[in-house]
N, C-alpha and C positions, 0 to 999 in steps of 0.2 A: 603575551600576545599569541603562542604559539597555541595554549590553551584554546583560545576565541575563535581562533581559526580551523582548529580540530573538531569544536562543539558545532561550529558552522557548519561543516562538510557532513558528519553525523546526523544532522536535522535535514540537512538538503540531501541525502541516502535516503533516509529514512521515509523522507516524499516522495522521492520516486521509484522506492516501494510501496508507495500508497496509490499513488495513481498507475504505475503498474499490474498492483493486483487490480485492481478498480476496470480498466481498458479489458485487462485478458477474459474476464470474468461478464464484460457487457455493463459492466454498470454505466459507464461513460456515456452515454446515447449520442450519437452523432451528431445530433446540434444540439449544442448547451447552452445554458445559460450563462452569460457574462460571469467570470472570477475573477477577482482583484488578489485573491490570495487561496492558499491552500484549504484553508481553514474554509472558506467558504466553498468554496468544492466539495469540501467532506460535510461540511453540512446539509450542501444541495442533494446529496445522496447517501446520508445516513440509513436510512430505512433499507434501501439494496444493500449495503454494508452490513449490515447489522443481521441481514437473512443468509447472507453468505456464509459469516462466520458461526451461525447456530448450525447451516447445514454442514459444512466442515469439518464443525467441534470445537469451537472458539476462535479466535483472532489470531490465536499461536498457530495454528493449526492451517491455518489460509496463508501466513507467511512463510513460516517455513515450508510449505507447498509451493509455494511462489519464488521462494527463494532457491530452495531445489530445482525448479525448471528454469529458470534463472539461468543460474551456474552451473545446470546440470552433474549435479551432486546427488547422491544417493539421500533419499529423502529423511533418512537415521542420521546423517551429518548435517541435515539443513536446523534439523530441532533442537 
């Protein structure tokens, strides 16, 4: 049980460093379209996602950025 609970909290982090980077970065636009789930958020704006992490240098590269401004952590411990 303790397992379910931990994998839970992990996946619900892990979204809101997704829509974290997503808001800091603009992708979010002010009025959105209706989400029923994350997944469909990330799909509504895949394309901006996907331009961010090439300018960045990947997907690693945007969170652990993110994650460093975050917790303001030196950006060599965020990676």
């Amino acid at each position: 049980m303790g397992a379910r609970v931990e994998r839970a909290q992990q996946v619900r982090h892990r979204e809101q460093m997704l829509l974290g980077v997503s808001s800091t970065r603009g992708v979010l636009p002010l009025d959105f379209k209706p989400a029923h789930s994350v997944g469909d958020l990330l799909v509504q704006h895949v394309d901006e996602l996907e331009q961010e992490a090439e300018e960045k240098g990947g997907i690693r590269a945007v969170l652990s950025s993110q994650f460093a401004k975050v917790y303001r952590v030196p950006l060599s411990l965020a990676a």
